[in-house]
CHARMM-style PDB file with segment names, atoms N, HN, CA, C and O in Angstrom:
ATOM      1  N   UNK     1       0.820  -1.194   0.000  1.00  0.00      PROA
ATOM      2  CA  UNK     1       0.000   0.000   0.000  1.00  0.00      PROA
ATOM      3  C   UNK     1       0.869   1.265   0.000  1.00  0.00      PROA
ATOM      4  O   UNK     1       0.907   2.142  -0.863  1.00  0.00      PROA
ATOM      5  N   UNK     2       1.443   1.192   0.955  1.00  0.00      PROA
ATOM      6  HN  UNK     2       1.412   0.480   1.656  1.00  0.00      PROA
ATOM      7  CA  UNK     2       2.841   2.457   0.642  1.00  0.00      PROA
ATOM      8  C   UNK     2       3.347   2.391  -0.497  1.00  0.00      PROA
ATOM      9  O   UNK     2       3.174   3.383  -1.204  1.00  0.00      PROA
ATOM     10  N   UNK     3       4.010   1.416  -0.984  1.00  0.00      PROA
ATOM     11  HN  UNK     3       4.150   0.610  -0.410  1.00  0.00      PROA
ATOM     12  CA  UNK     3       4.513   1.512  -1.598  1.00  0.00      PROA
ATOM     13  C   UNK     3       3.729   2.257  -3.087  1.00  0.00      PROA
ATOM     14  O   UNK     3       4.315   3.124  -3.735  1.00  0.00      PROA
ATOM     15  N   UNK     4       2.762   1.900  -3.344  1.00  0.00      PROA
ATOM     16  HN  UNK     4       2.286   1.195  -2.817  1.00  0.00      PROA
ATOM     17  CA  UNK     4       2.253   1.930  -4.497  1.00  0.00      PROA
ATOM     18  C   UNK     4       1.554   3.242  -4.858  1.00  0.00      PROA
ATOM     19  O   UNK     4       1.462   3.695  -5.999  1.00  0.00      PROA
ATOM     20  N   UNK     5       0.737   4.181  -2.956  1.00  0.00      PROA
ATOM     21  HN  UNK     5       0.812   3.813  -2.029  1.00  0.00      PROA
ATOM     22  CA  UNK     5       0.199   5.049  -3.007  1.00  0.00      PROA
ATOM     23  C   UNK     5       1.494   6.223  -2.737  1.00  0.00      PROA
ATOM     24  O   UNK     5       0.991   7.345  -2.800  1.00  0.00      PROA
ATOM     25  N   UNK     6       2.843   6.291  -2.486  1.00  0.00      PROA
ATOM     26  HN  UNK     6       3.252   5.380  -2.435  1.00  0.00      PROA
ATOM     27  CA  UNK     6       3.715   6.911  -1.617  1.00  0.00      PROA
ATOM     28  C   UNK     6       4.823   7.217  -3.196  1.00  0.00      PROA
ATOM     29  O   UNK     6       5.078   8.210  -3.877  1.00  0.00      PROA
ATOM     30  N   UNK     7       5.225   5.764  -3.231  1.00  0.00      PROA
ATOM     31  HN  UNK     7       5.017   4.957  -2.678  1.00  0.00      PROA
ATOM     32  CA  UNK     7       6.829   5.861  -3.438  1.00  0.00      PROA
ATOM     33  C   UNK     7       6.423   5.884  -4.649  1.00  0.00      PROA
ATOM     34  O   UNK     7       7.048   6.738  -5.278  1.00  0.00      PROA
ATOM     35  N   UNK     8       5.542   5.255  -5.370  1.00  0.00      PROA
ATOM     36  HN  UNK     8       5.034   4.562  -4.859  1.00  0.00      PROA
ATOM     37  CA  UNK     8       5.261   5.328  -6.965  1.00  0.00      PROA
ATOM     38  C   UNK     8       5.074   7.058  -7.534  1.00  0.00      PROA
ATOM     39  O   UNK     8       5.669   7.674  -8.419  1.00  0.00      PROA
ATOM     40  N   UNK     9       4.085   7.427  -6.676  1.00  0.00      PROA
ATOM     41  HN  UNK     9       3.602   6.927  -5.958  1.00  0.00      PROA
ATOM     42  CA  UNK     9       3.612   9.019  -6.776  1.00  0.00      PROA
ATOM     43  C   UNK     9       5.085   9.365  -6.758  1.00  0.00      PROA
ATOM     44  O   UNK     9       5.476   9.603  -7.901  1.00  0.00      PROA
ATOM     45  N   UNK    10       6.298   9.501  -5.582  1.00  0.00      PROA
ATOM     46  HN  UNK    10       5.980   9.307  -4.654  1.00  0.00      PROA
ATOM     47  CA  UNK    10       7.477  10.383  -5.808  1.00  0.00      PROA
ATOM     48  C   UNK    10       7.761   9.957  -6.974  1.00  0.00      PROA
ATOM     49  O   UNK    10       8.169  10.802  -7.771  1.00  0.00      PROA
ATOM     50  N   UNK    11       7.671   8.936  -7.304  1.00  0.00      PROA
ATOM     51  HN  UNK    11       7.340   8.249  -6.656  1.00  0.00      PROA
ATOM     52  CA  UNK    11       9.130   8.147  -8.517  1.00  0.00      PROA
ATOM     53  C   UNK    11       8.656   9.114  -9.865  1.00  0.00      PROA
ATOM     54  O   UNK    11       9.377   9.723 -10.655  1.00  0.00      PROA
ATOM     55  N   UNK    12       6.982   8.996  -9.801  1.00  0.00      PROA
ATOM     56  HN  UNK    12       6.397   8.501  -9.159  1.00  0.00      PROA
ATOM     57  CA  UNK    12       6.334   9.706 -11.250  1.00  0.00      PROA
ATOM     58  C   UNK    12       6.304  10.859 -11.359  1.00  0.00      PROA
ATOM     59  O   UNK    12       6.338  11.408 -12.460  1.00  0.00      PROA
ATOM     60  N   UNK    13       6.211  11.689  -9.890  1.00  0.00      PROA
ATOM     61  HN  UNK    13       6.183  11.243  -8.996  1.00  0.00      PROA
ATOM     62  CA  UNK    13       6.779  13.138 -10.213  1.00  0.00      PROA
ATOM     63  C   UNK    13       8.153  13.590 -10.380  1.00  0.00      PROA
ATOM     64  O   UNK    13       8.340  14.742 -10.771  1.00  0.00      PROA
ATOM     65  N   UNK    14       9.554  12.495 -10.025  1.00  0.00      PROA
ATOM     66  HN  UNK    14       9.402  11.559  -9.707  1.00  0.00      PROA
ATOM     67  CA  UNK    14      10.377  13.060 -10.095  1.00  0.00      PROA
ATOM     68  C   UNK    14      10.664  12.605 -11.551  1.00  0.00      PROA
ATOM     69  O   UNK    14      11.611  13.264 -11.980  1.00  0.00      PROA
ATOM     70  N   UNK    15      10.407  12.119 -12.056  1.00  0.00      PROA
ATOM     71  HN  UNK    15       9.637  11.584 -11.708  1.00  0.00      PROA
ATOM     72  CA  UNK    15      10.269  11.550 -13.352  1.00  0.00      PROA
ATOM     73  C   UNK    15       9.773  12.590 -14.762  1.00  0.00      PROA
ATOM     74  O   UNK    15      10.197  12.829 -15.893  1.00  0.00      PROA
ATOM     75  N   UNK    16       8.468  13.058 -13.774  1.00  0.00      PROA
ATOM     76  HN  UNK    16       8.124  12.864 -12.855  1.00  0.00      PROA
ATOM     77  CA  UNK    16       7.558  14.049 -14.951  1.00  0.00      PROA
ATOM     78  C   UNK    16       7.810  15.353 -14.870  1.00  0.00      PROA
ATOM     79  O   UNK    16       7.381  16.010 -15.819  1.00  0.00      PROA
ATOM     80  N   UNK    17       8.501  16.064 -13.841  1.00  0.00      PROA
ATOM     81  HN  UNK    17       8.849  15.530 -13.071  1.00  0.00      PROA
ATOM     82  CA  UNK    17       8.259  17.192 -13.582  1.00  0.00      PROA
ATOM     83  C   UNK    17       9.690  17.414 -12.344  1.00  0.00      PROA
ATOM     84  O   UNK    17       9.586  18.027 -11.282  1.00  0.00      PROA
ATOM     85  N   UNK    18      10.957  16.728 -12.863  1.00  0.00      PROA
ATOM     86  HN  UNK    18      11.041  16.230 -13.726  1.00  0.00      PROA
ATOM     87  CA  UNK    18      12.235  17.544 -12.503  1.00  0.00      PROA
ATOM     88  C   UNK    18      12.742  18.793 -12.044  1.00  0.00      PROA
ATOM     89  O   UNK    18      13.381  19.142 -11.052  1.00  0.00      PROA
ATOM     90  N   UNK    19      12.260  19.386 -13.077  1.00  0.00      PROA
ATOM     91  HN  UNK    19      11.741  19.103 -13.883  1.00  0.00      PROA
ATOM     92  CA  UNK    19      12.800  20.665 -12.572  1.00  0.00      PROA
ATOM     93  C   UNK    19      11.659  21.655 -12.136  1.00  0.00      PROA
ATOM     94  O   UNK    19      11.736  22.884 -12.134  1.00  0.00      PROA
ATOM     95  N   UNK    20      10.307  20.680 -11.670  1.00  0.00      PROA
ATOM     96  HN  UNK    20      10.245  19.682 -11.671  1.00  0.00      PROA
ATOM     97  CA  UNK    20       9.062  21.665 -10.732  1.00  0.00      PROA
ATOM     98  C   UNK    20       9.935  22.388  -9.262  1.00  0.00      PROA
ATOM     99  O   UNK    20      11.122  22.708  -9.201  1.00  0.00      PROA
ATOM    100  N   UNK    21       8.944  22.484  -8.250  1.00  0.00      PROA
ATOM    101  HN  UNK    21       7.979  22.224  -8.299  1.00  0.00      PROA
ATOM    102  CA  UNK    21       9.227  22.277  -7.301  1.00  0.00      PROA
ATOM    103  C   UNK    21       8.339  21.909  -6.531  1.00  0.00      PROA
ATOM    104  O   UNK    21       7.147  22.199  -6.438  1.00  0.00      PROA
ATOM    105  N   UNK    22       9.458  20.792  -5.602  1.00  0.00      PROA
ATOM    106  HN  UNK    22      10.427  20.556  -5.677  1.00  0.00      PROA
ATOM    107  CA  UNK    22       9.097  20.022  -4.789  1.00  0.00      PROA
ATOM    108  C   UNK    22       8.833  20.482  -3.544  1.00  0.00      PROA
ATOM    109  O   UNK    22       7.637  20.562  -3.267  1.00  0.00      PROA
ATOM    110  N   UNK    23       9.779  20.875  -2.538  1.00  0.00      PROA
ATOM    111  HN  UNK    23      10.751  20.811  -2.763  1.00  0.00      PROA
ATOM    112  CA  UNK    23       9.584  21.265  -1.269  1.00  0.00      PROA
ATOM    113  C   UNK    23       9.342  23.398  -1.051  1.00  0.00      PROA
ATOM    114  O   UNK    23       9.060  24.389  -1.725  1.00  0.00      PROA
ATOM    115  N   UNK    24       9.520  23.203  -0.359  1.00  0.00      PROA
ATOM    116  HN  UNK    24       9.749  22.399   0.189  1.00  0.00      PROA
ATOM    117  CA  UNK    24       9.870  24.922   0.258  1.00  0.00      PROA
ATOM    118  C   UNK    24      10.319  24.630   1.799  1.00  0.00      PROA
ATOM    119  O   UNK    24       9.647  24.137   2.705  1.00  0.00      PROA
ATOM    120  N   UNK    25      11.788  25.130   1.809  1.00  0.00      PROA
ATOM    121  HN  UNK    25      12.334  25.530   1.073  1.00  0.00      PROA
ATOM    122  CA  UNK    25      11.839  24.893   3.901  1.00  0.00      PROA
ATOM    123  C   UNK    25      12.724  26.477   3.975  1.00  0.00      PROA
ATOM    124  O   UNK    25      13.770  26.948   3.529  1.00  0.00      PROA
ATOM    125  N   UNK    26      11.593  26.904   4.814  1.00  0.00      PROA
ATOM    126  HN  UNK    26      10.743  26.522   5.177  1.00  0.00      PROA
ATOM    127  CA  UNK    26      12.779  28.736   4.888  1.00  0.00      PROA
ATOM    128  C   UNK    26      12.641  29.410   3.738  1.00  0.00      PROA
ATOM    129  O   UNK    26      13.542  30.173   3.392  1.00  0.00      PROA
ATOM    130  N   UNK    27      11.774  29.284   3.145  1.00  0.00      PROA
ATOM    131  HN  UNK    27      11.042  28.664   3.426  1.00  0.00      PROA
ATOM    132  CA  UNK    27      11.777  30.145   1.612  1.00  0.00      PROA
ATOM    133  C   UNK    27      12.578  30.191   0.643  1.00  0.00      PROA
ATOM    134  O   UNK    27      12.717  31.105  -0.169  1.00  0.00      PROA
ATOM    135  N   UNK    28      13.386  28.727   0.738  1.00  0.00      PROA
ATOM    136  HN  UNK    28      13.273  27.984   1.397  1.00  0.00      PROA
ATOM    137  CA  UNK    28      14.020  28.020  -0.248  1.00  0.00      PROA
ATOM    138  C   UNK    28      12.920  27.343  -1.119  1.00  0.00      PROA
ATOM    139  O   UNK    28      11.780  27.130  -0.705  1.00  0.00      PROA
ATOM    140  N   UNK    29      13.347  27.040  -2.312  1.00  0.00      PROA
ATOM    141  HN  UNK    29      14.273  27.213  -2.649  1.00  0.00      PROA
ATOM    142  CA  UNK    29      12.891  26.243  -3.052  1.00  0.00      PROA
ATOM    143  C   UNK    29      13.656  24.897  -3.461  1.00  0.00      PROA
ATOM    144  O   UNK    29      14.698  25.085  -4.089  1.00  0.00      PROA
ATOM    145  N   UNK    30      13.367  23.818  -3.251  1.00  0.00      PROA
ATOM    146  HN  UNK    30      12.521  23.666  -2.740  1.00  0.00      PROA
ATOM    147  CA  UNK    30      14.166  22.605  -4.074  1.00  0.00      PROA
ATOM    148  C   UNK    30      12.879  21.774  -5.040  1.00  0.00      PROA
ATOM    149  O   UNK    30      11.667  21.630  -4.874  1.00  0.00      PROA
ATOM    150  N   UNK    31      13.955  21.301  -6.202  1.00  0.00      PROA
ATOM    151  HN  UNK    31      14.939  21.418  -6.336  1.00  0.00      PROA
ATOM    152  CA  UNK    31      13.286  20.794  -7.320  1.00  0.00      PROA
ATOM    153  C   UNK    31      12.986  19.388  -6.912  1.00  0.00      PROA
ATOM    154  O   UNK    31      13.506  18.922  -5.898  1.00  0.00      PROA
ATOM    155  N   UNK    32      12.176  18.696  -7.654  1.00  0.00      PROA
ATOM    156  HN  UNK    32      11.754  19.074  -8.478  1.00  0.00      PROA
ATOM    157  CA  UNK    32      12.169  16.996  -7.624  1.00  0.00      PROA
ATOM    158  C   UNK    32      13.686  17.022  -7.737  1.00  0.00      PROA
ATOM    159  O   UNK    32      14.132  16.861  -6.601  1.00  0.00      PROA
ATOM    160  N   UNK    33      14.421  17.121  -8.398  1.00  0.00      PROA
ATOM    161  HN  UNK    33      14.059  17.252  -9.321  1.00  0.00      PROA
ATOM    162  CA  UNK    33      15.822  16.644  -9.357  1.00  0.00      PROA
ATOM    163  C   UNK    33      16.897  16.360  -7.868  1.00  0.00      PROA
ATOM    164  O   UNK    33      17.600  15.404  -7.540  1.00  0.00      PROA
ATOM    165  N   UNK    34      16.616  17.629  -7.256  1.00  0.00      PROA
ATOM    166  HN  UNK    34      16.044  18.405  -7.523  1.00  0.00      PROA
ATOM    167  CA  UNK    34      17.078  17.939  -5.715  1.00  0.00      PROA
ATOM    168  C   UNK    34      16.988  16.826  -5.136  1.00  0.00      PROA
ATOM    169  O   UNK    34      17.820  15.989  -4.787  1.00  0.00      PROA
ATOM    170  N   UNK    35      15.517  16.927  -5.045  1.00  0.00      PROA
ATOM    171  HN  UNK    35      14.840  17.607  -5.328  1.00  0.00      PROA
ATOM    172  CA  UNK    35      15.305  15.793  -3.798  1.00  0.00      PROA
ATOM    173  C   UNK    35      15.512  14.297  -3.945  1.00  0.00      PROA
ATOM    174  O   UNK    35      15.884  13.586  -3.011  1.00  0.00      PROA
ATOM    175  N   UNK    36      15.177  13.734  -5.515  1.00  0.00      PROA
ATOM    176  HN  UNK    36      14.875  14.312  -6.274  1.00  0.00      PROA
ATOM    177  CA  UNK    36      16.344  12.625  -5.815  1.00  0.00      PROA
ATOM    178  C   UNK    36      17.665  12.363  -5.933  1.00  0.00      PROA
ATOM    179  O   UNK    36      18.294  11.324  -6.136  1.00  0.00      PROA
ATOM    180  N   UNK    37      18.045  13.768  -5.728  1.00  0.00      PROA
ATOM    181  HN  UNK    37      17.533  14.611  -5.563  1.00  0.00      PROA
ATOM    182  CA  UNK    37      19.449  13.636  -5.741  1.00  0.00      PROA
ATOM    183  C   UNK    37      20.318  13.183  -4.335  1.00  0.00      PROA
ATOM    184  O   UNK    37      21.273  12.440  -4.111  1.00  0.00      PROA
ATOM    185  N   UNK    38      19.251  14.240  -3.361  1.00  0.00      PROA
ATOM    186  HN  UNK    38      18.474  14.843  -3.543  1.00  0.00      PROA
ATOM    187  CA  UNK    38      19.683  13.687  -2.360  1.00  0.00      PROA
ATOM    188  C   UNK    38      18.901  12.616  -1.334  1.00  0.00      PROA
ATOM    189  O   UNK    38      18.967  12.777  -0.115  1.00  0.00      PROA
ATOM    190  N   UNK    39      18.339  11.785  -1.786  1.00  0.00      PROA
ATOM    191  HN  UNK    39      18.285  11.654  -2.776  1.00  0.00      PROA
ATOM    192  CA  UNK    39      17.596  10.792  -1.767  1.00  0.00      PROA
ATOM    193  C   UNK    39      18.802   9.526  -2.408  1.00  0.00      PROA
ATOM    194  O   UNK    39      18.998   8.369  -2.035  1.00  0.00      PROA
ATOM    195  N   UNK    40      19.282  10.136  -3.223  1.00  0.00      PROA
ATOM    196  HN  UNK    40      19.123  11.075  -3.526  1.00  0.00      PROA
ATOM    197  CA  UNK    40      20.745   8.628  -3.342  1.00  0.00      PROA
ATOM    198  C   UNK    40      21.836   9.045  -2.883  1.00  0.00      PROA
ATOM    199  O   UNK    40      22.886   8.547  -3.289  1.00  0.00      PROA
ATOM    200  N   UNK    41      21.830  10.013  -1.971  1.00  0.00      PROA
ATOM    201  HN  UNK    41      20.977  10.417  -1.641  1.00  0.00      PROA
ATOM    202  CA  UNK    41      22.805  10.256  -1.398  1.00  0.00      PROA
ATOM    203  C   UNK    41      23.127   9.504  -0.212  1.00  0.00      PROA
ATOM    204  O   UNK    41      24.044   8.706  -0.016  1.00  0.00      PROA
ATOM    205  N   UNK    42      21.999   9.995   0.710  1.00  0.00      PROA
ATOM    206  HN  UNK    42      21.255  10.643   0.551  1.00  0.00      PROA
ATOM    207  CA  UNK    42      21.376   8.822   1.807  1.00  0.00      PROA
ATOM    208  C   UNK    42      20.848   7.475   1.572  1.00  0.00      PROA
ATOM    209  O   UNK    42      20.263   7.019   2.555  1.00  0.00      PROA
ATOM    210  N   UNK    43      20.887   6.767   0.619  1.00  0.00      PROA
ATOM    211  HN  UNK    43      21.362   7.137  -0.179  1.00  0.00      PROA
ATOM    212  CA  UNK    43      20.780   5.758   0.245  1.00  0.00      PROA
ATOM    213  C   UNK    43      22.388   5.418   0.373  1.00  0.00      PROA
ATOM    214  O   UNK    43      22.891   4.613   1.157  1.00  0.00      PROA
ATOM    215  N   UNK    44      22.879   6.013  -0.334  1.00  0.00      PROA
ATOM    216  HN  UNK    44      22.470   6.667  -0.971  1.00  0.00      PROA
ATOM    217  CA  UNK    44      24.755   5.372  -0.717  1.00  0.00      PROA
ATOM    218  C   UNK    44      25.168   5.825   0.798  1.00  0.00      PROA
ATOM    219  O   UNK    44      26.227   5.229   0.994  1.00  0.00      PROA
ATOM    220  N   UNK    45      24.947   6.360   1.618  1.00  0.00      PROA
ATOM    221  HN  UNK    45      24.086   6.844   1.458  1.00  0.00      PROA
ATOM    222  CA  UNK    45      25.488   6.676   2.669  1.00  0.00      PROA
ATOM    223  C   UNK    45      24.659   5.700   3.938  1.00  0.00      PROA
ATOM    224  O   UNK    45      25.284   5.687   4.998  1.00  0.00      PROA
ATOM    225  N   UNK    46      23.656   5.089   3.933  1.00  0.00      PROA
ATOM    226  HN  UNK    46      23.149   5.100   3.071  1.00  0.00      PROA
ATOM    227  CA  UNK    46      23.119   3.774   4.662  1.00  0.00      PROA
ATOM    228  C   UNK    46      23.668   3.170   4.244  1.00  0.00      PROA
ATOM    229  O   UNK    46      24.474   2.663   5.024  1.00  0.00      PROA
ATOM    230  N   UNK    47      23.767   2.673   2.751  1.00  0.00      PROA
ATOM    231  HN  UNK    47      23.112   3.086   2.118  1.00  0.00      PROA
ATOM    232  CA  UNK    47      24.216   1.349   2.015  1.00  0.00      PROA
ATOM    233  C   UNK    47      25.798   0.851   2.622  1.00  0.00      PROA
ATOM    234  O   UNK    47      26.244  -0.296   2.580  1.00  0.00      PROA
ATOM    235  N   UNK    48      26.429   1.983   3.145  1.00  0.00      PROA
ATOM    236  HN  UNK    48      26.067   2.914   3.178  1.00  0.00      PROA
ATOM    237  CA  UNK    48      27.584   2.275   3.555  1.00  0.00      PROA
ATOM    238  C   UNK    48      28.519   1.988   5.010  1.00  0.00      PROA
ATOM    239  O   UNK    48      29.695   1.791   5.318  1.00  0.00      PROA
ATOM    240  N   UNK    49      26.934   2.126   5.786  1.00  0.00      PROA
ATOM    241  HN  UNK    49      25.979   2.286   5.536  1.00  0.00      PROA
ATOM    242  CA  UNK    49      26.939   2.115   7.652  1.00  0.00      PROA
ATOM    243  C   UNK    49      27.333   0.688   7.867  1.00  0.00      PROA
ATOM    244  O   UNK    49      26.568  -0.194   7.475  1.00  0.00      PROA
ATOM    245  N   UNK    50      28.510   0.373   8.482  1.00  0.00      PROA
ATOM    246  HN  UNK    50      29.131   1.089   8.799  1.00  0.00      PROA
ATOM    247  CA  UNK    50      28.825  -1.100   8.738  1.00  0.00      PROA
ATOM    248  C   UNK    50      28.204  -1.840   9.881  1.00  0.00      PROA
ATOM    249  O   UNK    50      28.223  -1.384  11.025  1.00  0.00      PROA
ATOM    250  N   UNK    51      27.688  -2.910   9.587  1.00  0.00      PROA
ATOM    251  HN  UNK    51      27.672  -3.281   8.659  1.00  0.00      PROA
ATOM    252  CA  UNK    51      26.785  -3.556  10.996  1.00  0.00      PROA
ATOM    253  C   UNK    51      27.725  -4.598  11.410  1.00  0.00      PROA
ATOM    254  O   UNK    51      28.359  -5.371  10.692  1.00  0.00      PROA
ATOM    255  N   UNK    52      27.709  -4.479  12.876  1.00  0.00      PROA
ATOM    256  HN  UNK    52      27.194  -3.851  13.460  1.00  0.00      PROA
ATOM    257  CA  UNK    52      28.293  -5.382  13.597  1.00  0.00      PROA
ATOM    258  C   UNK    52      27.520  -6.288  13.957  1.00  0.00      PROA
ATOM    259  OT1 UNK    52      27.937  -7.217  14.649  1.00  0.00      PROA
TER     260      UNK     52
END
């Protein structure tokens, strides 16, 4: 259910509409492009965390 109502919706807007915008924090603006960008950032940086 997440998955399909959540993560599909991000995947198709960052997909359709890149360079929209996505958030506002502080009267910044960031694009989809942004927020997937740093969305594999933190991905490669979990992927990364060594478990003991």
């Amino acid at each position: 259910m997440f998955t399909k109502t959540i993560i599909t919706s991000i995947l198709d807007s960052i997909q359709k509409f890149s360079d929209r915008n996505a958030f506002c924090i502080d009267n910044i603006f960031y694009t989809y492009k942004q927020f997937a960008e740093n969305i594999s950032k933190i991905r490669i940086a979990v992927k990364n965390i060594p478990f003991f």
